[in-house]
VEXDREN-2710 file (C-alpha; in Angstrom, 1 decimal):
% VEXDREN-2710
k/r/px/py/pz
1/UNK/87.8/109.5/109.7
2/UNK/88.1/105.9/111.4
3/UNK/87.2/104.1/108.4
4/UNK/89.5/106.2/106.0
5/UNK/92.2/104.7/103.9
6/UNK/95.9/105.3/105.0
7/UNK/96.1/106.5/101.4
8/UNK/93.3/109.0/102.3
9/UNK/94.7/110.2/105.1
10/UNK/98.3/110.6/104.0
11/UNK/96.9/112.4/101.2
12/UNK/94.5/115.1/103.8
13/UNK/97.5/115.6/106.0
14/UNK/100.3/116.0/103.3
15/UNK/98.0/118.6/101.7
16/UNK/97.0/120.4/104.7
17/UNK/100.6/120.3/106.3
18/UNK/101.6/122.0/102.7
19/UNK/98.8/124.5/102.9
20/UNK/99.0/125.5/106.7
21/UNK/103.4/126.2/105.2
22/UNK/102.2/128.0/102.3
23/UNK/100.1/130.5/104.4
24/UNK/102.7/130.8/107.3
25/UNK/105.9/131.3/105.3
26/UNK/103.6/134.0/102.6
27/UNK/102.5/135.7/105.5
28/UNK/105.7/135.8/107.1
29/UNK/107.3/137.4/103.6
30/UNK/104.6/139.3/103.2
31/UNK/105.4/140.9/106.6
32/UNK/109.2/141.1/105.5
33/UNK/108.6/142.4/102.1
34/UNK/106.7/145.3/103.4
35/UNK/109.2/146.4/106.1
36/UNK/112.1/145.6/103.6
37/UNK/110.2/148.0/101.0
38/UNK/109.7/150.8/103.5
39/UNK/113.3/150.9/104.0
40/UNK/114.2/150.8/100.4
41/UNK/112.1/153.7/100.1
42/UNK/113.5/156.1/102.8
43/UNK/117.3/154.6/101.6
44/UNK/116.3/155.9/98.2
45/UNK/114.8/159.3/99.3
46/UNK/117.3/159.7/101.8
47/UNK/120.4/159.0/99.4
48/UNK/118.5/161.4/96.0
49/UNK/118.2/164.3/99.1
50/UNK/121.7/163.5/100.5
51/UNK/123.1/164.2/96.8
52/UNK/120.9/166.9/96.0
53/UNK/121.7/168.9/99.4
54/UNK/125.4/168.1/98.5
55/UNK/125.4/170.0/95.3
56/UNK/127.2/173.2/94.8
57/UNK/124.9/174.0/91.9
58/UNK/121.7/173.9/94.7
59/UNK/123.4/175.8/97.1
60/UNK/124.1/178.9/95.0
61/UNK/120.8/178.9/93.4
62/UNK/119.3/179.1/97.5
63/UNK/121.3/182.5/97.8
64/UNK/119.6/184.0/94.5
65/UNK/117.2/186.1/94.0
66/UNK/114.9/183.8/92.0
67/UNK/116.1/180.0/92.8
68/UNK/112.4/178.4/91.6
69/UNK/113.6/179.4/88.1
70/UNK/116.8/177.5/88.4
71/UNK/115.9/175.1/90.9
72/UNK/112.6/173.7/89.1
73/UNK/113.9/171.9/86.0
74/UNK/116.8/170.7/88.4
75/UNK/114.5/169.3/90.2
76/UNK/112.1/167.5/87.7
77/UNK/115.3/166.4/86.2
78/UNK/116.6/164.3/89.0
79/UNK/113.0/162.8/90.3
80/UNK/113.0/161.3/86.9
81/UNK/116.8/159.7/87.0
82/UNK/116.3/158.8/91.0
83/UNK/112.9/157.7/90.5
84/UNK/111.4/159.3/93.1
85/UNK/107.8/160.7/93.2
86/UNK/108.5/164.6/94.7
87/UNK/111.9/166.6/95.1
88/UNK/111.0/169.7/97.1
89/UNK/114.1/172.4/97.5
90/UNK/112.9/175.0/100.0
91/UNK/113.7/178.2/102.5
92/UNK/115.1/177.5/105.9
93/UNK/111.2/178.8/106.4
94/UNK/109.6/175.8/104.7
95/UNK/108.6/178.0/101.4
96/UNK/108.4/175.7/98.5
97/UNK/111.0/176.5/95.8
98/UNK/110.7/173.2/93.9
99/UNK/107.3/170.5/93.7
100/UNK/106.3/167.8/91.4
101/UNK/103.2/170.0/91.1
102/UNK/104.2/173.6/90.2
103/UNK/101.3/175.3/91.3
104/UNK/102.6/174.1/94.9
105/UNK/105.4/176.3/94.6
106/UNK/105.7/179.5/97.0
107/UNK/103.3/177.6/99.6
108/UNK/104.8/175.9/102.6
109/UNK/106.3/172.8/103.3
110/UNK/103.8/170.0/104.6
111/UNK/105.6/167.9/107.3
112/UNK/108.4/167.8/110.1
113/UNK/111.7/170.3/109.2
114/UNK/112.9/170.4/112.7
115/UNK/115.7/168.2/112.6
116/UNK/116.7/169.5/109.5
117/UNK/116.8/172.6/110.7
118/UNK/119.4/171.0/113.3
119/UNK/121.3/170.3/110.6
120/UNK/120.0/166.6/110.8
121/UNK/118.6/164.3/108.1
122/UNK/115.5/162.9/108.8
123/UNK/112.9/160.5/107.5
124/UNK/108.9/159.6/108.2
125/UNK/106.2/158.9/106.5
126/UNK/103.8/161.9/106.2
127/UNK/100.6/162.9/103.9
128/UNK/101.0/165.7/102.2
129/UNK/99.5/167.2/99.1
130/UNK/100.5/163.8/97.2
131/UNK/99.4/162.0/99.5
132/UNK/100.9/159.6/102.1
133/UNK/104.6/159.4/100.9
134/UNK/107.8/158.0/102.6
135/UNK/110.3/160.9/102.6
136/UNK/113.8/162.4/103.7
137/UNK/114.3/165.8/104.2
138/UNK/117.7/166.8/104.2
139/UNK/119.7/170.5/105.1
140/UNK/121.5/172.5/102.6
141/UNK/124.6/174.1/104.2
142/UNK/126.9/177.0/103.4
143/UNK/130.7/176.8/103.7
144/UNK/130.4/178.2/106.9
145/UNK/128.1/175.4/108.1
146/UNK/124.8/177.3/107.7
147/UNK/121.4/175.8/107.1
148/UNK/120.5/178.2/103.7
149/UNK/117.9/176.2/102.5
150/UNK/116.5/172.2/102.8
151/UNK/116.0/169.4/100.1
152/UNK/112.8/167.0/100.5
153/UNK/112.7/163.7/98.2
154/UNK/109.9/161.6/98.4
155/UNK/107.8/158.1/97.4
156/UNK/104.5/157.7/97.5
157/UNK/103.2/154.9/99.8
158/UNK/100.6/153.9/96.8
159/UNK/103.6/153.4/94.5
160/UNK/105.3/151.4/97.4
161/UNK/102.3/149.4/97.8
162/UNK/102.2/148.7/94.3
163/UNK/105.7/147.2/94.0
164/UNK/105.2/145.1/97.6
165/UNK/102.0/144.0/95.3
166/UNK/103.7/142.7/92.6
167/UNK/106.3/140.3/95.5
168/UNK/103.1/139.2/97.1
169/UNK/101.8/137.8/94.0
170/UNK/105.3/136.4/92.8
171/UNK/105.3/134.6/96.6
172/UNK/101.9/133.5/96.5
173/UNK/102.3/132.0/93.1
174/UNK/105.4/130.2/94.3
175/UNK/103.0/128.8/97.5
176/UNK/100.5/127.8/94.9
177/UNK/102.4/125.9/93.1
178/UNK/104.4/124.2/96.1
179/UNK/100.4/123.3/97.4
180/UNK/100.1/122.1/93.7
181/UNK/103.0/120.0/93.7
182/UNK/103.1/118.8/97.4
183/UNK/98.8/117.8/96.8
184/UNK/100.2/115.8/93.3
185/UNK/103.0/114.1/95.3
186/UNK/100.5/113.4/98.2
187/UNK/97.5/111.8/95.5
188/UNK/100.5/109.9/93.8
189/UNK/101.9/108.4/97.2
190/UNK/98.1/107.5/98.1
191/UNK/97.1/105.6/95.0
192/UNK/100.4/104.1/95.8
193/UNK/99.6/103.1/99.4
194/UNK/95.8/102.6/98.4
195/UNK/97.1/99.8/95.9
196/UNK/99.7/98.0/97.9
197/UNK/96.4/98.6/101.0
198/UNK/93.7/97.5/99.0
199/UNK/92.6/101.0/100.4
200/UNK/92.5/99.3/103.8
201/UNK/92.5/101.9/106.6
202/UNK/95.6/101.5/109.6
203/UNK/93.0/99.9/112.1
204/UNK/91.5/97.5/109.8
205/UNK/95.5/96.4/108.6
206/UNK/96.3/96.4/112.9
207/UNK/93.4/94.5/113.1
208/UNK/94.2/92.0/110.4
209/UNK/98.0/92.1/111.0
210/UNK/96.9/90.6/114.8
211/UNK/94.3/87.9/113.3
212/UNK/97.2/86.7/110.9
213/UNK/99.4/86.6/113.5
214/UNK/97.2/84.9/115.9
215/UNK/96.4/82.4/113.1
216/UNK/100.2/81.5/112.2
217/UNK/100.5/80.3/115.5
218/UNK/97.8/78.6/116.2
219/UNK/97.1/76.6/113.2
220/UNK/98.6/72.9/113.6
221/UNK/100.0/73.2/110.4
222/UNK/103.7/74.8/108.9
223/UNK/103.4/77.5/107.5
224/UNK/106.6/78.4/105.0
225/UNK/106.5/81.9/102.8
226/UNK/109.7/82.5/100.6
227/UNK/109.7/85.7/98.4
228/UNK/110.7/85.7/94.7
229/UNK/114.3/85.8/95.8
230/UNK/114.6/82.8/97.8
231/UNK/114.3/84.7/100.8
232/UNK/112.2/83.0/103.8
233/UNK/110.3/86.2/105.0
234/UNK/108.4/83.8/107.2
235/UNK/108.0/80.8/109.1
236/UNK/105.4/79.8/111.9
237/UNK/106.0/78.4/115.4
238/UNK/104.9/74.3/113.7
239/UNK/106.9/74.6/110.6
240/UNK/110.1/75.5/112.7
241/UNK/109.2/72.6/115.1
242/UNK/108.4/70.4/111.8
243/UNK/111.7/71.3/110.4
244/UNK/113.8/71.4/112.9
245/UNK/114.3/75.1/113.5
246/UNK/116.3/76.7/116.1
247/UNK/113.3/78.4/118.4
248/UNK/115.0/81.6/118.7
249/UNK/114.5/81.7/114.6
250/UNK/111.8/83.7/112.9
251/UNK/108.4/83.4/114.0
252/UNK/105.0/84.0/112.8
253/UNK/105.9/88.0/112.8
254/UNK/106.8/89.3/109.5
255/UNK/109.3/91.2/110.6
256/UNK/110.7/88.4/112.6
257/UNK/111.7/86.5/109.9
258/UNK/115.2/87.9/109.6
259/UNK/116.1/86.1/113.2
260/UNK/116.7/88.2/116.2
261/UNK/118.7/91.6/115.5
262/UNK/119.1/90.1/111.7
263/UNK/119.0/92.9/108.9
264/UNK/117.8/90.4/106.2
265/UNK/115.4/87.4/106.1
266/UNK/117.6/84.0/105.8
267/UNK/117.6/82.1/102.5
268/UNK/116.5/78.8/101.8
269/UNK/120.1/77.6/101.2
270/UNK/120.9/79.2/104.6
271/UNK/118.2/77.0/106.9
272/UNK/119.1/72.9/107.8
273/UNK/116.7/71.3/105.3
274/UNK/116.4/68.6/103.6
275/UNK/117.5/68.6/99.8
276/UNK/114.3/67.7/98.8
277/UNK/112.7/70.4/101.0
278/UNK/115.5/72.9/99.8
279/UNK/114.9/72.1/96.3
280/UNK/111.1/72.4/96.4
281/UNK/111.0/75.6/98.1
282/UNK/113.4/76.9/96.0
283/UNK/111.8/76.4/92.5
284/UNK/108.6/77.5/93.5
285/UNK/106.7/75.2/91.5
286/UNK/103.5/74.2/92.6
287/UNK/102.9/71.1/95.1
288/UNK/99.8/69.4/95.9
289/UNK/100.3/66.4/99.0
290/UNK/104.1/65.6/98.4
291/UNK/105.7/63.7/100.7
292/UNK/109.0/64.9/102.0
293/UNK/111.4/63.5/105.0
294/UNK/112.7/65.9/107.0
295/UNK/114.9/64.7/110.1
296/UNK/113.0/61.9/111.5
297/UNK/109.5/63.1/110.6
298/UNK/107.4/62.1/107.2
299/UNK/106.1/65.4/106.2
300/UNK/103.5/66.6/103.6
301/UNK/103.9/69.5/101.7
302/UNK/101.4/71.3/99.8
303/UNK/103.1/74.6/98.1
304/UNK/101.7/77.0/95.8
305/UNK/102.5/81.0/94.3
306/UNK/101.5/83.7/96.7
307/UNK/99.8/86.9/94.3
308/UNK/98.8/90.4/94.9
309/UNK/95.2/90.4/94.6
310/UNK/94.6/92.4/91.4
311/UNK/93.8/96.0/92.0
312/UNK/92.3/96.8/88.4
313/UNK/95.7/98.7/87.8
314/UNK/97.4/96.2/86.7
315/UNK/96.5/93.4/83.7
316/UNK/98.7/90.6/85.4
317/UNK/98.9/89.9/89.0
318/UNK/102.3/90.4/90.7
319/UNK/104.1/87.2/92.3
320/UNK/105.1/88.3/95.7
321/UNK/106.5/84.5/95.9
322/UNK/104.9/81.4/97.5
323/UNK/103.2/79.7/100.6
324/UNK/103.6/76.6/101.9
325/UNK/102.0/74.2/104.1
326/UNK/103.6/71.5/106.1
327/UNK/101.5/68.4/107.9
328/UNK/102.9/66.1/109.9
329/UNK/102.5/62.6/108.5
330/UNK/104.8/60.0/110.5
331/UNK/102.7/58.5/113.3
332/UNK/100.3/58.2/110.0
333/UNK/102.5/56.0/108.1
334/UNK/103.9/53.9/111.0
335/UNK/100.5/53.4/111.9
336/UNK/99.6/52.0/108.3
337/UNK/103.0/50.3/108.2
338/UNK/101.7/48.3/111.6
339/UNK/97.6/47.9/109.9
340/UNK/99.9/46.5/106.2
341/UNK/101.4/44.4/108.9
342/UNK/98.2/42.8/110.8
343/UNK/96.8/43.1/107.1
344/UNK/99.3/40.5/106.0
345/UNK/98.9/38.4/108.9
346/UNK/94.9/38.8/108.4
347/UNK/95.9/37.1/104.8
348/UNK/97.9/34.8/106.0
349/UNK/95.4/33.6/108.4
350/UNK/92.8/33.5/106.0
351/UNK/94.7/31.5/103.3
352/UNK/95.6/28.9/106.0
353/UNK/92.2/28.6/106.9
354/UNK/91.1/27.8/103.2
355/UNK/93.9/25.3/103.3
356/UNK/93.6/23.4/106.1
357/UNK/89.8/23.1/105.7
358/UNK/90.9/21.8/102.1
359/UNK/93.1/19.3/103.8
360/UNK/90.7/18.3/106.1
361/UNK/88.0/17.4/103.7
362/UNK/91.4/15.1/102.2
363/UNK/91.5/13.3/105.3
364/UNK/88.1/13.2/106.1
365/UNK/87.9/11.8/102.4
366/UNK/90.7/9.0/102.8
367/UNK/88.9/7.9/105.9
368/UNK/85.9/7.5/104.4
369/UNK/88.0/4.8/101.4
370/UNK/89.2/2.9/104.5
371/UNK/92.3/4.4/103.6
372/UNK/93.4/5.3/107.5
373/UNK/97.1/4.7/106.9
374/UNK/97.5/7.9/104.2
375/UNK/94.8/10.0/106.5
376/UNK/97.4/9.7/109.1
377/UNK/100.6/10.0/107.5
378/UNK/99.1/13.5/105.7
379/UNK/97.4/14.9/109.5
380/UNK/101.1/14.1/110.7
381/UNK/103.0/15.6/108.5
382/UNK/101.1/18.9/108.9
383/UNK/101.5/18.8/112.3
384/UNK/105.4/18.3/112.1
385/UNK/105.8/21.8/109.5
386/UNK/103.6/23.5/111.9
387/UNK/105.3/22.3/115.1
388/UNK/108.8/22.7/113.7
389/UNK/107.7/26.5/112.7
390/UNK/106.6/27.4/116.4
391/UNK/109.2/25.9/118.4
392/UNK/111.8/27.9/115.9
393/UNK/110.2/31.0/116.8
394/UNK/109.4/30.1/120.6
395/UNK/113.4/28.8/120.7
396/UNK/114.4/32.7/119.3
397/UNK/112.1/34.8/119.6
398/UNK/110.6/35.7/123.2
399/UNK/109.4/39.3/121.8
400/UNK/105.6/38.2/121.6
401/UNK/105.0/41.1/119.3
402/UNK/108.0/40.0/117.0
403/UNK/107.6/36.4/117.0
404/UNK/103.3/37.7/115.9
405/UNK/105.1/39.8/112.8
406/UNK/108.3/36.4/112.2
407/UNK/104.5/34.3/111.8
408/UNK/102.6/36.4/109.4
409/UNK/105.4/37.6/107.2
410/UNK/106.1/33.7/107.1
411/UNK/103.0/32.6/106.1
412/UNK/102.3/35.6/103.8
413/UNK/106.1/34.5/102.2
414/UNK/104.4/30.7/102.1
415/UNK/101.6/31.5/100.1
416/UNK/103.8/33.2/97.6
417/UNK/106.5/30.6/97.3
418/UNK/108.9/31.8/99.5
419/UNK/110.3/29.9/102.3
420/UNK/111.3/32.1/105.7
421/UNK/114.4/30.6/107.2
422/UNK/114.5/32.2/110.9
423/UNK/118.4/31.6/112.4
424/UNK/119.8/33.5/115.4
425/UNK/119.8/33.1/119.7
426/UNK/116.8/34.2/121.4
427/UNK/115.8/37.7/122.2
428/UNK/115.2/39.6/125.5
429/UNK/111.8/38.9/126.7
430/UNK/110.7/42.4/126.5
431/UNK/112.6/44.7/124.2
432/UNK/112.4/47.7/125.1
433/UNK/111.8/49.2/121.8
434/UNK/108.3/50.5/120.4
435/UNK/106.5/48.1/119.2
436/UNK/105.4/50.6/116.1
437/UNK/109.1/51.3/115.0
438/UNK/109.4/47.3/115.5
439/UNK/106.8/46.6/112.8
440/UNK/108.1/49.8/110.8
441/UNK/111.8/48.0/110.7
442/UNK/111.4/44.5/110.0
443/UNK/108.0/44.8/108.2
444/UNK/109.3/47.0/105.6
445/UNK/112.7/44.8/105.2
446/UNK/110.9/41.7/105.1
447/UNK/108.6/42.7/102.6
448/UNK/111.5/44.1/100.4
449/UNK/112.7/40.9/100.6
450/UNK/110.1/38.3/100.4
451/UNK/109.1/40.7/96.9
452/UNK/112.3/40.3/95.7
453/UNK/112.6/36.5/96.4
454/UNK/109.4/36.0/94.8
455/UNK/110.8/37.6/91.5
456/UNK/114.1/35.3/91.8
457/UNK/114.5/32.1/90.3
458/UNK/114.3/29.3/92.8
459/UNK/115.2/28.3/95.3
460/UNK/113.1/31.2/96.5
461/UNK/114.5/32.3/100.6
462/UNK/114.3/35.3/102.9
463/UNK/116.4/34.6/106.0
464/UNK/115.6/36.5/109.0
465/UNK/118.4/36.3/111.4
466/UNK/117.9/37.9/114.9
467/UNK/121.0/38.1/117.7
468/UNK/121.0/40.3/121.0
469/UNK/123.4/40.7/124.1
470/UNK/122.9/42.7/126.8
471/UNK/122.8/46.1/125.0
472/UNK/122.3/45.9/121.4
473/UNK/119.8/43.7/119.4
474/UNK/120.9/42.9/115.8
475/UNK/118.5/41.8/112.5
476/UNK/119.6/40.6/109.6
477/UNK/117.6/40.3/106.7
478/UNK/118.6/38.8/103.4
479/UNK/117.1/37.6/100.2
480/UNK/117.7/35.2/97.2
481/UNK/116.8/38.2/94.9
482/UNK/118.9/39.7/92.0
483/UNK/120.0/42.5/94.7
484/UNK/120.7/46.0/94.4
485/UNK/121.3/47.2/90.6
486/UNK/124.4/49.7/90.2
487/UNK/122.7/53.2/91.0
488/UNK/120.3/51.9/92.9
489/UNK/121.7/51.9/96.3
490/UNK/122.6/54.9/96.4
491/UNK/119.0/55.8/95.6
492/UNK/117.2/53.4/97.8
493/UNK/116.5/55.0/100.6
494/UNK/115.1/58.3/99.0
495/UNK/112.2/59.0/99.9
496/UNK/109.8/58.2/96.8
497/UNK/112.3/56.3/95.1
498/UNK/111.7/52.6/94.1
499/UNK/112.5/49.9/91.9
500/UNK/109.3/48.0/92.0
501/UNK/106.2/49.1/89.3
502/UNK/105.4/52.8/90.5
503/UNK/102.3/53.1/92.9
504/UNK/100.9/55.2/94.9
505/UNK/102.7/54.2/98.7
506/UNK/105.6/53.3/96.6
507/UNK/109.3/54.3/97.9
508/UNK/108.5/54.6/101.3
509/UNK/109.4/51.6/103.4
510/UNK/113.2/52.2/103.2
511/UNK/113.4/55.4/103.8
512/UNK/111.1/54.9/106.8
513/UNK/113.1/52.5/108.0
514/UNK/116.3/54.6/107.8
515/UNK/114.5/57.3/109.7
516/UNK/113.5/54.8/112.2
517/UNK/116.6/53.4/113.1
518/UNK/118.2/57.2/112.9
519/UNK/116.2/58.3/115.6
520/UNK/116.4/55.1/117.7
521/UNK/120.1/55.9/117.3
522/UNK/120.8/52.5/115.6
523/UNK/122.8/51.6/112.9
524/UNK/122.2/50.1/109.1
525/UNK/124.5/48.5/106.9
526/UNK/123.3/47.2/103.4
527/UNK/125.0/44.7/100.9
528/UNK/124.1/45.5/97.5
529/UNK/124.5/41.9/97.2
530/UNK/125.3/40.9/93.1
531/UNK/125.6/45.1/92.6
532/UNK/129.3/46.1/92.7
533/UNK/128.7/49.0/95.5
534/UNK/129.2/46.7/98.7
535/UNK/129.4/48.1/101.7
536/UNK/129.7/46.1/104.4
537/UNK/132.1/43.0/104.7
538/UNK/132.6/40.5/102.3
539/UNK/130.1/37.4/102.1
540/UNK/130.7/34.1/104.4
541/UNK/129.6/31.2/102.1
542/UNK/126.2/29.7/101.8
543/UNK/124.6/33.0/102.4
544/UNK/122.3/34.2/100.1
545/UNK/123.2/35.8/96.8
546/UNK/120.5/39.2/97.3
547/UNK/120.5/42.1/99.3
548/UNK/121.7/41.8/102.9
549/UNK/120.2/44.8/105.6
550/UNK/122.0/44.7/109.2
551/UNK/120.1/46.9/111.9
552/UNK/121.7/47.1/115.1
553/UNK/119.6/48.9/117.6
554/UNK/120.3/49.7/121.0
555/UNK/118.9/47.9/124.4
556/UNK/118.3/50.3/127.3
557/UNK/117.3/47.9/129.8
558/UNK/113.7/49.4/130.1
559/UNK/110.3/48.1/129.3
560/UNK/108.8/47.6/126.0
561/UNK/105.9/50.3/125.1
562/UNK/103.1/49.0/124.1
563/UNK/100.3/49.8/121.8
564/UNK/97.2/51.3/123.4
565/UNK/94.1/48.8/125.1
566/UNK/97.3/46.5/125.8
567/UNK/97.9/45.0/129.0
END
């Protein structure tokens, strides 16, 4: 029985619960039926001998001479209109007068006349020459009170039998069909259960129930179901941290995901999320590796339709709704913002190598045509740009990390025809700010920047403009772009969204960056620059024409983190 379906054993108990009812309550009226019919019986004989001893008509025919002439057809007449089976009129000495079978007549009375005698009615059940019969035997008195003769009606027990026969059979019809009817209510329940089961048994669901459990809390993933409804009937222990859940929210229990004491699961529109996350989990479409923000994590989301296994009763599968997955993907993209970073500077690096060994093989050349004069001039020159770039970066930046990211991005901006102005005072010697969300901030800004600069008309300029007191550290970046169009900064820091030819990575910097600074509990301000949707204070002159970013983040006064294997 272990390995039975639920449906299976709802079905065996139902029916034998209904059976084990049917047999109790007919044996109980069976039981009930006979006593009530034994009574019926003596009330009948005892009411036709009653009425019978009460007539005038009986008692004057007791004082004649002949009362079996009378008495007899009285007698057959009234066992046929009180449907009783004898009606015996006798002597105070028990001789017959009256009997269903006249050749009984002048023979005595089989059975007990004592307490009729007494003037007492009496009633038993007694075999006589009918057989066994319920009867009533009843005195016949005088005017003066005197016992002159006695009146005996009586019912067969066969014909009793025969009528508690008949209410047996109606009961045990009636228990028939309620077995009948309670086994077709049980079978419809169970295909019910066995479908919605998969004619699973309860151990084998307990048993699954705990893996599933033990699953949705151990997997490093989020794991988001929402019913057809928009109801989220579940959420695991990594999703809520993922999304920002309170902890006291629903767990990985499906009943838990109404909240504590909660009568119904929460909707989507109901939990903090993110309008993209709201709006996804809401359609149900289908979702392969989207990216989504949520808070200040970078989150992908794979979501597709949870269905009821097909059955074979049904042609279509039902939609109970859909599942969703949630990987954390932050530390991954400010990783690859930092390797984009060193990338660049790779480049950069690379490029200069090319062109100084070019410029060498120049000078090398001039020597060689007694030309010394224009060999030095040119190795001079090179030496001043190169001089002038470092001490502007040793004179403001002490960061070495940030003055590392100023020197790539500047040479990555040289070798596409930009020119990186760096302007500000210098900078703490160790800000205490991650070194990742450093290169998350201004790599991402500068790189909007020197693209849009290098799309611009020239003169082609990025200025980079760093200032810090003793709590707060401030960058400015701003371009010589054609700015922020009207609707686009409104967009520009959705996640996804860009304004650059779509590719894959596209539309993520800003919104990075705004996370970044959220959760360093900064501040950014953006001029739209030639786009009518300024924000921030109006221009000083000379600056540039593009679009202006101001990040202000705070100074804590503690060390600088930095990355792992450094010193």
């Amino acid at each position: 029985m272990g390995r039975w379906s639920i449906a299976r054993r709802l079905f065996v108990a139902n029916l034998l619960l209904v059976l084990t009812a049917a047999i109790a309550a007919s044996a109980f009226a069976a039981v009930d039926i006979r006593t009530r019919s034994y009574d019926d019986a003596g009330q009948r004989t005892q009411s036709v001998a009653a009425t019978v001893a009460a007539s005038p008509f009986v008692v004057q025919a007791a004082v004649s001479r002949e009362p079996s002439v009378t008495l007899q057809p009285y007698a057959e007449a009234v066992m046929r209109r009180g449907h009783v089976d004898f009606l015996t009129i006798m002597s105070p000495d028990t001789t017959r007068w009256t009997h269903a079978n006249p050749a009984e007549i002048g023979k005595k009375y089989l059975g007990t006349v004592a307490p009729a005698l007494r003037g007492q009615d009496f009633t038993e059940t007694y075999t006589g020459t009918l057989g066994a019969s319920v009867r009533t035997i009843v005195p016949v008195k005088n005017t003066s009170g005197k016992v002159v003769a006695l009146v005996s009606a009586g019912v067969t027990v066969q014909n009793v039998d025969a009528g508690i026969t008949w209410r047996l059979l109606a009961i045990l019809g009636l228990a028939a069909a309620l077995v009948t009817g309670g086994a077709l209510v049980a079978w419809l329940l169970g295909r019910y259960l066995r479908r919605v089961t998969h004619g699973w048994g309860a151990e084998q669901l307990a048993q699954l129930f705990a893996y599933y459990e033990s699953v949705l809390h151990s997997v490093r993933e989020g794991v988001v179901l929402v019913d057809t409804r928009g109801r989220v009937v579940m959420y695991n222990d990594q999703a809520a941290e993922l999304l920002g859940f309170d902890s006291a929210g629903p767990s990985g229990s499906p009943a838990a995901a109404s909240g504590a004491g909660a009568a119904v699961p929460p909707t989507v529109a109901e939990l903090p999320l993110e309008p993209s996350l709201r709006d996804l989990f809401t359609s149900g479409r289908e979702a392969r590796d989207e990216v989504h923000l949520a808070g200040p994590r970078l989150l992908v989301v794979n979501q597709q339709a949870a269905v009821e296994q097909d059955s074979g009763t049904r042609s279509r599968p039902r939609r109970l709704g859909t599942v969703a997955t949630l990987r954390d993907r932050t530390e991954i993209e400010s990783l690859g913002s930092e390797l984009a970073t060193t990338r660049t500077l790779s480049d950069a690096l690379r490029a200069q190598t090319h062109e100084h060994a070019n410029r060498l093989h120049l000078m090398v050349s001039l020597m060689e045509l007694g030309r010394t004069p224009e060999a030095l001039e040119l190795a001079t020159r090179d030496l001043e740009l190169g001089q002038r770039l470092a001490d502007d970066l040793l004179g403001s930046v002490d960061e070495p990390v940030l003055a590392a990211l100023v020197m790539g991005k500047s040479a990555e901006a040289h070798e596409r025809g930009v020119l990186l102005e760096l302007h500000g005072g210098s900078t703490p010697a160790a800000l205490d700010i991650p070194v990742q969300d450093l290169v998350t901030i201004l790599g991402n800004l500068l790189d909007n920047a020197i693209d849009a600069a290098a799309a611009a008309e020239a003169p082609r300029l990025v200025r980079l403009g760093i200032t810090a007191d003793e709590g707060s550290v401030t960058f400015t970046v701003q371009d010589s772009g054609a700015g922020l169009g009207e609707g686009q900064l409104e967009r520009a820091f959705e996640f996804g969204y860009s304004t650059k030819e779509s590719r894959h990575g596209r539309g993520v910097g800003l919104a990075l960056v705004r996370q970044t600074v959220r959760r360093l509990d900064g501040t950014l301000e953006v001029d739209a620059g030639h786009a009518p949707l300024s924000v921030s204070a109006p221009r000083e002159p000379g600056e540039l024409p593009g679009a202006r970013f101001v990040v202000t983040l705070p100074l804590h006064g503690g060390p600088a983190e930095t990355p792992e294997g450094e010193s």
